[in-house]
N, C-alpha and C positions, 0 to 999 in steps of 0.2 A: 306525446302526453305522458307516459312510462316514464321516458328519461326525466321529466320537469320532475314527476313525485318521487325520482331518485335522492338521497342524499347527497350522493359526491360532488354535481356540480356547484350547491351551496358551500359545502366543508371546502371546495377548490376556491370560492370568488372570496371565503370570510378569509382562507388564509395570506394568499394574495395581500388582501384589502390591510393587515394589517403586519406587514415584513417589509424588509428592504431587497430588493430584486433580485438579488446576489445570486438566485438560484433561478432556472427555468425546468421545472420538475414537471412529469408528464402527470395528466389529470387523473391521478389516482389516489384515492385516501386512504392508507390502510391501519386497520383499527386492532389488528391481530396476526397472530405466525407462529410457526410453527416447521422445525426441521427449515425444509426448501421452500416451503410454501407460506404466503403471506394471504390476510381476508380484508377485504375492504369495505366500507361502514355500509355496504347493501348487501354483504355477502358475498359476492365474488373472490374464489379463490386463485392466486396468480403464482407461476411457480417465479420465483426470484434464480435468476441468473446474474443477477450484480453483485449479490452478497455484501452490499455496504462498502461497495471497493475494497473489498477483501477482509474488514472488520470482523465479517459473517462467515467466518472458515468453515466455522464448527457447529453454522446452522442455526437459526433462530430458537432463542431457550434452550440451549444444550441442557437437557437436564443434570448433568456433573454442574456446571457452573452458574445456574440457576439456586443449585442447593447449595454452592460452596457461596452466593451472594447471599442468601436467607440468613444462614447460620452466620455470617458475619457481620450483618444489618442488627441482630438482637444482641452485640455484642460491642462494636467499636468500630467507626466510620473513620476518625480524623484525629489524628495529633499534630500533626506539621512535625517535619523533621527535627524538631527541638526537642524531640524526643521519641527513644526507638520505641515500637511496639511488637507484638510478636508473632507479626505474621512476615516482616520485611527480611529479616535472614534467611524464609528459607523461601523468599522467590528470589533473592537477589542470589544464591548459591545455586539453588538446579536452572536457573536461566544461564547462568555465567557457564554451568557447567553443559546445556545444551547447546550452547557457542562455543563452548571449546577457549575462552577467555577467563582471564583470573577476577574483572572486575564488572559490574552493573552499575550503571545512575539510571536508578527510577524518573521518569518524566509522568506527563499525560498526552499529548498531540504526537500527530508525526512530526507536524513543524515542527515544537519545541525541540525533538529528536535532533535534527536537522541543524536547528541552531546550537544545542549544544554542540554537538559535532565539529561545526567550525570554530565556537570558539576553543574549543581541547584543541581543534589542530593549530591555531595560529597560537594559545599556549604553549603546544608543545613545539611550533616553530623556534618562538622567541627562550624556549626554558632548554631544551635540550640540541637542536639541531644550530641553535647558536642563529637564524636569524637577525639582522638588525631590527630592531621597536618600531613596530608601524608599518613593517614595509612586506610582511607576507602576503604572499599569495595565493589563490586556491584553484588547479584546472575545472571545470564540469566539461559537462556535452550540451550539444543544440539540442534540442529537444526534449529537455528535462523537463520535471515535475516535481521540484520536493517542498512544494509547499504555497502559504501568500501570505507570509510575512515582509513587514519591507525590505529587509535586508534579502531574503530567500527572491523574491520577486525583481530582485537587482541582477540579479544573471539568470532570469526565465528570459529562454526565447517568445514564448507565445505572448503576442499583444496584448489579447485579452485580460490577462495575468498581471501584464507588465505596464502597461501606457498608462498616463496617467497619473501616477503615483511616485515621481520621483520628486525630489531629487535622490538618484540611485548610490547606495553603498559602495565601495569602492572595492579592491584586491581579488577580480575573482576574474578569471582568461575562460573563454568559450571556444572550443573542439569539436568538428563532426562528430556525431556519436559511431563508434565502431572503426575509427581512423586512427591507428596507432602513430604513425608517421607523424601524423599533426597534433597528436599528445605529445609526445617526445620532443618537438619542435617548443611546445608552450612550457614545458617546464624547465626551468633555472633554480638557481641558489638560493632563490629565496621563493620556494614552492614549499609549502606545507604538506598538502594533502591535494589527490584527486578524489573529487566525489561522482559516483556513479552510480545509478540504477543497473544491476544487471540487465533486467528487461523494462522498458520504456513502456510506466503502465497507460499513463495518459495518456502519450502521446500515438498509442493505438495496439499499447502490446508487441513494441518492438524488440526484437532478439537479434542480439547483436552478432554478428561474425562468428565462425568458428575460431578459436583463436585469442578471440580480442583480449577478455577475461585476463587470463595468463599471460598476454603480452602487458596488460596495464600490470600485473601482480610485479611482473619482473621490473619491468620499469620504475617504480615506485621502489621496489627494494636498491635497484642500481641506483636510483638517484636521491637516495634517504627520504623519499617523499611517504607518507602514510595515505594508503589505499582506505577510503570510505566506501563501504556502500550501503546504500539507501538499500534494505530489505523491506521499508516500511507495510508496499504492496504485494512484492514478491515472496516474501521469506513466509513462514511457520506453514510452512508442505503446499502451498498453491501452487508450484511448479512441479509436485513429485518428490521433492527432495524439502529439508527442510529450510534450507537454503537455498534460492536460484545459482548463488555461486558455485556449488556443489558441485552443481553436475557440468562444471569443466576444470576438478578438484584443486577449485582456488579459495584461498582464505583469506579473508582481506583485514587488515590491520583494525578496522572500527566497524560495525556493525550498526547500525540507525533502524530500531524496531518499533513498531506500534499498531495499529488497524488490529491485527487478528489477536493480537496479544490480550487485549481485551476483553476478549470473547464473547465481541457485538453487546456485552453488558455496560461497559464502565470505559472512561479513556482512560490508555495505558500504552506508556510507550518507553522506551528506555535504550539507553548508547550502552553499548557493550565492547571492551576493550581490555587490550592485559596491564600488568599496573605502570610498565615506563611508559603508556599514555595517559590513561585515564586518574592517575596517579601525580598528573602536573595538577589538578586544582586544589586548590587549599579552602576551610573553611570559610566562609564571604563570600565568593568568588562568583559561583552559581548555585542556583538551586530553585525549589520549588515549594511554594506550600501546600497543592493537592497531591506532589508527585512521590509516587510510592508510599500513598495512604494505604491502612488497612485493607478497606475494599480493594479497593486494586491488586493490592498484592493477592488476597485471596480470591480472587477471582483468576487473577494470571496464573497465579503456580499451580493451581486445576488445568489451565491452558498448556502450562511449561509439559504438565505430567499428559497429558492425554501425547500431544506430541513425542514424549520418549520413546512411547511404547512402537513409534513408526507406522502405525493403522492410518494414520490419515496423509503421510506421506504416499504408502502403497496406493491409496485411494483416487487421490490425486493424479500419481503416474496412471496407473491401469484403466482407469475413466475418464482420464486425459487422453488417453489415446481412442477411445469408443469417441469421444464428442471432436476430436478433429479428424478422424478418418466420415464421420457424419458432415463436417462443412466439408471440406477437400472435397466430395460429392457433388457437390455446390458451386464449385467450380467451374467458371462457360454457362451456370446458369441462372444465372443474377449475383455469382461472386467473383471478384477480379482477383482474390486472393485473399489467404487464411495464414495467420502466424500467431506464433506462440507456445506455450509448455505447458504440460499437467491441465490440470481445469482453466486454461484461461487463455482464453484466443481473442485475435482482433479480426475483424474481419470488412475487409474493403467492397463496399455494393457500387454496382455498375452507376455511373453517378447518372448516366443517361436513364436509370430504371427510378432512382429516389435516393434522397436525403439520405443520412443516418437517422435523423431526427423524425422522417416520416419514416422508417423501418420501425424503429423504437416504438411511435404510437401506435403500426397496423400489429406490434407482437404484442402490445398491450391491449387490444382488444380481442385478440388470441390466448387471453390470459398470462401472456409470459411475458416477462417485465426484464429488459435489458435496456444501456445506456449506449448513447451517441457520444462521439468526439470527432473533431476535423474535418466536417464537413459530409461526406460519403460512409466512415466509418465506426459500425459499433463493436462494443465490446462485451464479452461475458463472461462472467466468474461467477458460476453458484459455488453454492457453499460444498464444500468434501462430502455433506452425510449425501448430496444427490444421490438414485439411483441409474441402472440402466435405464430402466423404460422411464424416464422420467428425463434423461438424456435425447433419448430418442426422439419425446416428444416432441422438445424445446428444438430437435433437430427439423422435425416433422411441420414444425409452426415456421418456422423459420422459409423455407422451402416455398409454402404455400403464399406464404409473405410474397419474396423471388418472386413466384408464377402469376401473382396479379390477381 
């Protein structure tokens, strides 16, 4: 009787009732947030450990980038690149200069990210490395995730992603993820770039080889190829570092940023590269009319600056290791095993105990709100402001989950 004079299961059937399915979202409305925590249209307060697939770095309503969106809302939203305004020089200069790159293209999506990405590389196939027109190529790995656009969705392995929706785009060669051997084997004379994830966020939080990183860096330099990688989910300090590349001190030719750049306010994303890359497009070519608006920009370079300072990278690392010494616990006793960096682990449940999908719903009526992928496993990434006990607890729910 309770639950009927609740809100949520209404706000759950009206949303439903009027979207297209694309999403299977767990039955929770929430009307409000705050730091880590999110309130749902009854009240119920739920600690977020998804943080927006990493959008939510910096915690719901950061107050810096709450007040850096106000002040720029009474002020100027949109030009379209037809003309400069004057918040775009100085996010495209401290982002360029937090990458350690000479150049920024402002986007909005990670896809778009994404696709820019490959078209600069098969640009700078056919403009500098002397490719033949038409005929580049690009390696990934099995298990990727950068996106569901049609072309992006042209070399996902996951069905889901992919079936359906061809006819598929052409020029891109598939590699076990973390098999250097069989990267090496796929690239030839006419390879542009490999695109990589350092760590495989969808595909459960995978962390590749010791090693692999700087064996793809070296290769891609031996074979004039430009090393991509997709930071989208992993970069702006989710791993400890502000890059997942970092910390096996590899710098990859292109950088593909978006989700945290943001700062869970506004979509914001952007390719970062030095200029004999990003330096092949010419006016026409590509571009965007939302990407690197006002808003955005001032809202990112609050993001760019909170990051300088390295507090949320620290955070990251040193409460990263509090919440995976908390699962690794966990282990033999409803976990088959724990992987991952910094705040963001994957975690494989006994499939004999439940789903990922029934874990996700029994933490969500534990108040804690985490996501499934592949069947058996979820995943978690709160946001950097989390605390200890507030770690613990989601450790504590989690546990009780396990026990039945």
């Amino acid at each position: 009787m309770i639950e009927e004079m609740l809100r949520t299961p209404s706000a759950v059937r009206d949303a439903e009732r009027h979207t297209a399915h694309n999403y299977h979202p767990l039955p929770v409305v929430i009307s409000s947030a705050e730091g880590a925590w999110v309130t749902d249209v009854d009240g119920n307060r739920y600690l977020d450990c998804l943080a927006g697939y990493s959008a939510l770095n910096f915690g719901h309503r950061h107050p810096t980038l709450i007040a850096a969106a106000h002040a720029q809302l009474d002020k100027l939203t949109l030009t379209s690149r037809a003309f400069i305004h004057d918040q775009f020089a100085d996010f495209c200069r401290e982002l360029a200069a937090l990458c350690g790159k000479e150049l920024v293209l402002p986007m909005n999506t990670g896809a778009e990210a994404v696709e820019t990405g490959i078209k600069v590389a098969r640009k700078w196939g056919y403009q500098v490395k002397g490719v033949p027109d038409g005929q580049a190529n690009i390696v990934v790995a099995e298990g990727n995730f950068h996106g569901r656009t049609t072309t992006i969705v042209s070399f996902s392995t996951d069905a889901d992603a992919r079936a359906g929706f061809g006819p598929y785009t052409p020029g891109f060669r598939t590699v076990p993820y973390g098999d250097l051997a069989a990267l090496a084997e796929a690239i030839d004379e006419r390879t542009v770039a490999v695109l990589l994830e350092p760590i495989q966020g969808e595909q459960g939080v995978v962390v590749p080889p010791e090693g692999y990183l700087p064996g793809v860096r070296q290769l891609c330099t031996e074979r004039t190829v430009l090393f991509i990688a997709d930071e989208i989910q992993s970069g702006l300090g989710r791993t400890g570092a502000t890059f997942a590349c970092e910390q096996e001190d590899v710098v990859p030719d292109v950088y593909l940023l978006g989700k945290a750049l943001g700062g869970g306010v506004v979509p914001v994303s952007a390719v970062a590269a030095d200029t004999d890359v990003l330096g092949v497009l010419r006016p026409g070519q590509h571009g965007s009319t939302f990407g690197g608006n006002p808003l955005a920009c001032a809202v990112a370079t609050e993001v760019v600056r909170l990051l300088a300072t390295g507090e949320f990278q620290r955070r990251s690392a040193v409460l990263g290791e509090r919440l995976h010494t908390g699962l690794r616990g966990l282990i033999g006793k409803g976990l088959v095993a724990v992987r991952g960096r910094g705040l963001w682990a994957g975690l494989d449940i006994d499939p004999s105990l439940m789903s990922g999908r029934e874990a996700c719903e029994q933490l969500m009526e534990r108040r804690v709100l985490a996501k499934d992928t592949h069947g058996s496993t979820i995943r978690l990434a709160p946001p950097l402001v989390i605390t200890e006990e507030e770690i613990d607890h989601a450790v504590t729910q989690l546990a009780a989950v396990l026990s039945g």
